[in-house]
PLY file of the C-alpha trace (Angstrom):
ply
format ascii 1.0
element vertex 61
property float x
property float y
property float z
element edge 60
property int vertex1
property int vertex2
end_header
58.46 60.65 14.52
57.40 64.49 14.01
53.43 64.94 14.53
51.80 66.00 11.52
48.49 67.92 10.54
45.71 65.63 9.56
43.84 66.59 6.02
40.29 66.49 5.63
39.46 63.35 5.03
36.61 64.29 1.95
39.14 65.24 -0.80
40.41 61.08 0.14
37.04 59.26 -0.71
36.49 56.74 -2.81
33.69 56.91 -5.29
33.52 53.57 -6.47
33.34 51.65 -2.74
31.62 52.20 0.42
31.19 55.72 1.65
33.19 55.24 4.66
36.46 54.09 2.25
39.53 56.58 2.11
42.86 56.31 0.15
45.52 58.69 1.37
48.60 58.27 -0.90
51.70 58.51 1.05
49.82 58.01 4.11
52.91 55.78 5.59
56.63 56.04 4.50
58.82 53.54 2.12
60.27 52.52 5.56
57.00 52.39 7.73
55.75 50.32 5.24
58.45 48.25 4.64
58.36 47.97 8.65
54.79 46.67 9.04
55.38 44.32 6.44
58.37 42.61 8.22
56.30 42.64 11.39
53.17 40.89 9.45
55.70 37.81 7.81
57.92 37.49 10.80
54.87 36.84 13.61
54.77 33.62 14.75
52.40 30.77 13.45
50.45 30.81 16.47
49.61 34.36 15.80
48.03 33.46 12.65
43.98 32.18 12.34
42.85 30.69 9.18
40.09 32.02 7.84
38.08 30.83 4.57
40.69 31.54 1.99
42.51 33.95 3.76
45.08 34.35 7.17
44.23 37.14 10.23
46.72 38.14 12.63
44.88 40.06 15.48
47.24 43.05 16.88
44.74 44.61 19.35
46.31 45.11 23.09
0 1
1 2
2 3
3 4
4 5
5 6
6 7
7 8
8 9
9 10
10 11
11 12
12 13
13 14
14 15
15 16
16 17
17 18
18 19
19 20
20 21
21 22
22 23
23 24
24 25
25 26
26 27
27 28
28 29
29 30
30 31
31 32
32 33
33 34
34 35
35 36
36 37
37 38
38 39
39 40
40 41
41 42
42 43
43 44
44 45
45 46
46 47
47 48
48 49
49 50
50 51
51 52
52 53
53 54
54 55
55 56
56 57
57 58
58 59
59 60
């Protein structure tokens, strides 16, 4: 993967939502995204906690 300059983040805020909430369009590629995705579904049941009304999958090292 080539590195990339980062933006400033300002021009991504959000005005509606929390002041620390950014959307970068095309932050991640088609195929990064279809990546993650795959990675999310495929992880095994164990790796999934339920939460109220929701499922968390914990990737931290």
């Amino acid at each position: 993967m080539e590195e990339q300059e980062v933006p400033a983040l300002e021009p991504f805020r959000v005005e509606q939502a929390p002041p620390l909430i950014y959307y970068v369009p095309d932050f991640i590629s088609k195929e990064e995204d279809e990546y993650l995705l795959r990675q999310v579904f495929n992880a095994p049941k164990p790796k999934w906690t339920q939460l109220s009304g929701r499922r968390l999958q914990n990737w931290a090292s």
